[in-house]
C-alpha positions as CSV (number, residue, x, y, z in Angstrom):
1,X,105.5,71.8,122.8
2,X,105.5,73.0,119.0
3,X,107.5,75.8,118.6
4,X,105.5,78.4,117.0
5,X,106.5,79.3,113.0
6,X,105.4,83.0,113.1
7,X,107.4,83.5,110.4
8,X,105.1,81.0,107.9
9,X,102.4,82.9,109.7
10,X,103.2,86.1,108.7
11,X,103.4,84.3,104.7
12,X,100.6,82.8,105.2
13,X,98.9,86.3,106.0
14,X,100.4,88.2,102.7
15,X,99.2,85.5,100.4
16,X,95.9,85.6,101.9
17,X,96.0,89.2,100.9
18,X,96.0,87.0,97.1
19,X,109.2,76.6,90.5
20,X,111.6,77.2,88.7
21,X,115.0,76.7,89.9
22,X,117.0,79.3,88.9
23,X,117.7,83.7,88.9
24,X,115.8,86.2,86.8
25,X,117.4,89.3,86.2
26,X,115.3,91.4,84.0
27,X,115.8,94.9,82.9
28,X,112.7,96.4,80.6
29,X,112.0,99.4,78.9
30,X,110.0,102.5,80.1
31,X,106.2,101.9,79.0
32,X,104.5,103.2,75.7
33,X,101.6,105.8,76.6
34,X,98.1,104.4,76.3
35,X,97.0,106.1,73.0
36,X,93.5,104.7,73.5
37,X,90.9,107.2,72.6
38,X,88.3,108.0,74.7
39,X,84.7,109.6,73.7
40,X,83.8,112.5,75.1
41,X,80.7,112.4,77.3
42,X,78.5,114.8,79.5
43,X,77.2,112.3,81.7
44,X,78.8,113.0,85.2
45,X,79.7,109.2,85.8
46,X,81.2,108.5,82.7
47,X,83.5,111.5,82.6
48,X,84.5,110.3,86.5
49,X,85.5,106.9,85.2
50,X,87.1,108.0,82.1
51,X,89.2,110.8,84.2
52,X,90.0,107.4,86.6
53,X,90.8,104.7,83.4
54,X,93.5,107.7,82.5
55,X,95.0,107.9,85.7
56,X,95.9,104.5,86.0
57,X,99.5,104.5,83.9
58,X,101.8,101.8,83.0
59,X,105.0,100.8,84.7
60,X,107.8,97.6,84.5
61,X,109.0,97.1,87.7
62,X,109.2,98.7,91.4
63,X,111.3,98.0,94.0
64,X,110.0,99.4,97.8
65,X,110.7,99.0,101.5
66,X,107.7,99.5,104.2
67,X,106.5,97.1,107.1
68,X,104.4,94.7,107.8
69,X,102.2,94.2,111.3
70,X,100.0,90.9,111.5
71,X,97.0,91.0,114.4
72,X,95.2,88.4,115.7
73,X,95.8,85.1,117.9
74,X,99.1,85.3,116.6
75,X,100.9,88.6,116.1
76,X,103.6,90.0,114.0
77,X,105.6,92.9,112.9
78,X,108.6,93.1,110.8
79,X,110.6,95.7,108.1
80,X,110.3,94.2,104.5
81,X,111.7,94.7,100.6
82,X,109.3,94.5,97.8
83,X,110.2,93.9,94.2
84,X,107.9,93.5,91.4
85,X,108.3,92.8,87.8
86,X,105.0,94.1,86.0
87,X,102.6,91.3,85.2
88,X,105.6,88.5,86.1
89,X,106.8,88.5,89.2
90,X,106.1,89.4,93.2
91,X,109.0,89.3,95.5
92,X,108.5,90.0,99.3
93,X,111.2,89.8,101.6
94,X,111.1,90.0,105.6
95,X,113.5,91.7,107.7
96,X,112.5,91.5,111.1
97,X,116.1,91.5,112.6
98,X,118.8,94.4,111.5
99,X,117.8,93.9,108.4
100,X,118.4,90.3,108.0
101,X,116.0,88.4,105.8
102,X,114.3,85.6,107.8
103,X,111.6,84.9,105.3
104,X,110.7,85.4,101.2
105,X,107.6,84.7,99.1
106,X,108.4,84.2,95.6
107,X,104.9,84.6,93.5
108,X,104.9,84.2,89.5
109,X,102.0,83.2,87.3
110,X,102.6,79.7,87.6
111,X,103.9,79.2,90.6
112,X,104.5,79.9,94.5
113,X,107.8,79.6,96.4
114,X,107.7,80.5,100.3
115,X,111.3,80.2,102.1
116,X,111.3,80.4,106.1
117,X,114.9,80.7,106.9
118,X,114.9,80.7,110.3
119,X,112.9,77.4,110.4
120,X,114.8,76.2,107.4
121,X,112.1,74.9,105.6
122,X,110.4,75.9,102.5
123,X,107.5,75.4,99.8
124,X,106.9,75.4,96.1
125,X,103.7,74.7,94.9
126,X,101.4,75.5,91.7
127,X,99.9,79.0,92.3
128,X,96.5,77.0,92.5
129,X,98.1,76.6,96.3
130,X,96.7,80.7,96.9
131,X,94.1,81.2,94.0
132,X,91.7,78.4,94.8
133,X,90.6,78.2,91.3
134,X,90.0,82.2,91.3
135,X,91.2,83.6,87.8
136,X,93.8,85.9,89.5
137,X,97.3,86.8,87.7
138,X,100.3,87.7,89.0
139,X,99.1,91.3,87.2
140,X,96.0,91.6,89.2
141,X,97.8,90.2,92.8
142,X,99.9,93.7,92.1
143,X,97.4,95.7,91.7
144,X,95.7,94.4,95.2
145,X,98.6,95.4,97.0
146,X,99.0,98.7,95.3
147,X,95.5,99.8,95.9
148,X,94.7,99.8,91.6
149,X,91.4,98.6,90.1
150,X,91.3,95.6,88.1
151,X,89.2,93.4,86.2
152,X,89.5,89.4,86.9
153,X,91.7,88.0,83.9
154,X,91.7,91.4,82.3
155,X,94.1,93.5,84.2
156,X,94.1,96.9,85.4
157,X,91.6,99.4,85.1
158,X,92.6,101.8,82.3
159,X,91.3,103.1,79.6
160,X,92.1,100.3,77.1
161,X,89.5,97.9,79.5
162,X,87.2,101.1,81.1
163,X,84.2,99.6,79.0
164,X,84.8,96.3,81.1
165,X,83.4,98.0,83.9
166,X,81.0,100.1,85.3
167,X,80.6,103.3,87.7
168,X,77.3,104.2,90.6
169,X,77.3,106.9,93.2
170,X,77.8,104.9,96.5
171,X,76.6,108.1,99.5
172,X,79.5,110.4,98.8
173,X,81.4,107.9,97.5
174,X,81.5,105.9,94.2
175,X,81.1,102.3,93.3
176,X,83.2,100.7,90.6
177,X,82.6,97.4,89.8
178,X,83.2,94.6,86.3
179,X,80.0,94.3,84.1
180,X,80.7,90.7,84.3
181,X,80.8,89.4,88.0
182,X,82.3,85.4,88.7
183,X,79.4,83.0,90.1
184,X,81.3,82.0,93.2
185,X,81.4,86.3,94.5
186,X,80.7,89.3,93.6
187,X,84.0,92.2,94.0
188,X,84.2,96.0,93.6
189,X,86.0,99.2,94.2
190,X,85.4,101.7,96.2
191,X,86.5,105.5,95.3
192,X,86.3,108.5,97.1
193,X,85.7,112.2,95.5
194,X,89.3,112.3,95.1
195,X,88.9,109.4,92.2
196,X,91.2,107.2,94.7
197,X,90.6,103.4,95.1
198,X,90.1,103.5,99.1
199,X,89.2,99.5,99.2
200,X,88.5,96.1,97.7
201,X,85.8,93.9,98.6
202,X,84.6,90.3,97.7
203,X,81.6,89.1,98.8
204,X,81.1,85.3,98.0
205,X,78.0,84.4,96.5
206,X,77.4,81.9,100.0
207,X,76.1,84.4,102.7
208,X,77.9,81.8,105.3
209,X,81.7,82.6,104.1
210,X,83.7,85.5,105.4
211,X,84.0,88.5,102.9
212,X,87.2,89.6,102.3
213,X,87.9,93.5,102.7
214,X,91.4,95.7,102.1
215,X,91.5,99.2,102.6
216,X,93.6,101.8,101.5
217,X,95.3,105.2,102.6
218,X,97.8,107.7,102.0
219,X,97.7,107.6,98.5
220,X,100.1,109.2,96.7
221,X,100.6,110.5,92.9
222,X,103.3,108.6,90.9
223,X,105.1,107.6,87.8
224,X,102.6,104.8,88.1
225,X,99.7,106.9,88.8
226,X,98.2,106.7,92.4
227,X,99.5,104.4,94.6
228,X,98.6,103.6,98.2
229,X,101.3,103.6,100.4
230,X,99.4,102.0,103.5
231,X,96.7,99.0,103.2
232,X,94.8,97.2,106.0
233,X,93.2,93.9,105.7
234,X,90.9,92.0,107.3
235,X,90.5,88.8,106.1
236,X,90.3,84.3,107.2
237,X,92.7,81.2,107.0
238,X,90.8,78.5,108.3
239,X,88.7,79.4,111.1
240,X,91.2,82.2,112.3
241,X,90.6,85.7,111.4
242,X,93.5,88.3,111.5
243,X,94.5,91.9,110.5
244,X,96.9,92.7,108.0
245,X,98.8,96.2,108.0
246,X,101.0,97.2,105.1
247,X,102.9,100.1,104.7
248,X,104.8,101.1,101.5
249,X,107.9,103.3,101.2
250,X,110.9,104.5,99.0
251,X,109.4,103.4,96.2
252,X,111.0,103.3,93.0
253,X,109.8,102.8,88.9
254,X,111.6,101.1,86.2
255,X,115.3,100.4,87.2
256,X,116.6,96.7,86.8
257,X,115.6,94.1,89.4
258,X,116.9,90.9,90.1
259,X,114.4,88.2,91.6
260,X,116.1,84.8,93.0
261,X,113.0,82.2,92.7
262,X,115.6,79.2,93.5
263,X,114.8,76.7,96.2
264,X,117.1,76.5,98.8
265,X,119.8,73.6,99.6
266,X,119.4,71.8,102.7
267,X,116.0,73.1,103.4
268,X,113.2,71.0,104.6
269,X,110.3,70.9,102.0
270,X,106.7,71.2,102.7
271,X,103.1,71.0,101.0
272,X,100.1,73.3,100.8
273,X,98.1,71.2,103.3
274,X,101.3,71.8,106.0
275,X,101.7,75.0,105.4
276,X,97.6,75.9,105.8
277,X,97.8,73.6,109.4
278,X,100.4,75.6,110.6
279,X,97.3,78.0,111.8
280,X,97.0,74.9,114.5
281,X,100.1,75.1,115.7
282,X,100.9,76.1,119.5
């Protein structure tokens, strides 16, 4: 009987959401203010979307606790840490026991690193591994689990790439969606009155595939601009489907933060096509 790697599992479910051998400790600077100008308009829409683009404010790094609950055949709950260096890094830890980490995910721009300590084995593999050929940055895999707008290969929504996109009344919400959609899927935002993102979906262009759906609550107002602290996700690895719950807390803006990407010593060391099977295992 295979013992079942729930840990991997609940990996596998963050970096559906979206090495180098050595520590990064990297302290920044506060960000500059967008001095982007804006036009004044009287059309209702526009004036939303600029009001959103100028809501959505710079930041360097954050650092967070929260929890993480994984539904489906296979379920999972478990305390975690969060670090994030802006644009560079995503650091996930999980601390189902006391506190004690039992798991990491290590993403950067070029690369993935996914540690499973309590099975002693590990992975580092091209970030191609969890993109698929999509033309996601690290920027843009932040801004998915902080509930922020973004453009593919642009960034975040602000007011420096507001003419990238577009705004349409959705019922009593709004749409927001990139002028320039991929071939492979459409995606778009979804705003309520408030001017909050309350979820992301991508529809692939193939009506057979499995859209892929986040959505957000309790947003909150922050150094950052607003953030949501909770995000559900529904979304497929292989031919299992799961739930994703994510909930963000203590967050803090701008302080130093040290990310270890090194792979471990001793560790058993697996490839993409393991990792994906491990869906399969019993």
């Amino acid at each position: 009987m295979k013992t079942t790697p729930i840990i991997l599992l609940a990996i596998l479910a963050i970096l559906a959401t979206g090495c180098r051998a050595k520590q990064q400790v990297i302290t920044t600077d506060y960000p500059k203010p967008d001095t982007t100008t804006v036009t004044p308009t009287t059309n209702p829409l526009e004036t939303r979307l600029n009001a959103f683009a100028a809501s959505q404010l710079g930041w360097n790094t954050l650092q967070a606790g929260g929890n993480v609950k994984i539904g489906g055949a296979k379920s999972f709950s478990s305390s975690m840490q969060m670090r994030m260096i802006r644009g560079k890094a995503i650091y996930i830890s999980l601390r189902p026991l006391i506190g004690i980490e039992v798991g990491k995910i290590v993403i950067t721009n070029d690369s993935v690193l996914v540690v499973d300590k309590y099975h002693k084995r590990y992975l580092a593999e091209p970030i191609s591994l969890i993109t698929n050929g999509v033309p996601v940055t690290v920027t843009e895999m932040q801004d998915i689990f902080l509930g922020r707008a973004f453009i593919l290969g642009k960034g975040t929504v602000n007011t420096s790439t507001r003419h990238l996109v577009q705004l349409d009344a959705d019922g009593t919400n709004y749409r927001l969606s990139p002028k320039t959609q991929p071939q492979a899927f459409n995606y778009g935002f979804t705003l309520d009155p408030s001017n909050h993102v309350v979820a992301v979906e991508v529809k692939p262009a193939s009506g057979t595939k499995t859209p892929y759906t986040a959505c957000y609550s309790s947003v909150q107002l922050t150094l950052a601009g607003p953030i949501a602290q909770h995000a559900d996700v529904a979304a497929t690895i292989g031919s299992s489907k799961f739930t994703l719950a994510l909930d963000l807390k203590d967050i803090t803006w701008n302080t130093q933060v040290n990310i270890d990407d090194s792979k471990p010593k001793g560790y058993q060391r697996m490839n993409g096509h393991q990792i994906t099977s491990i869906l399969g295992d019993n």
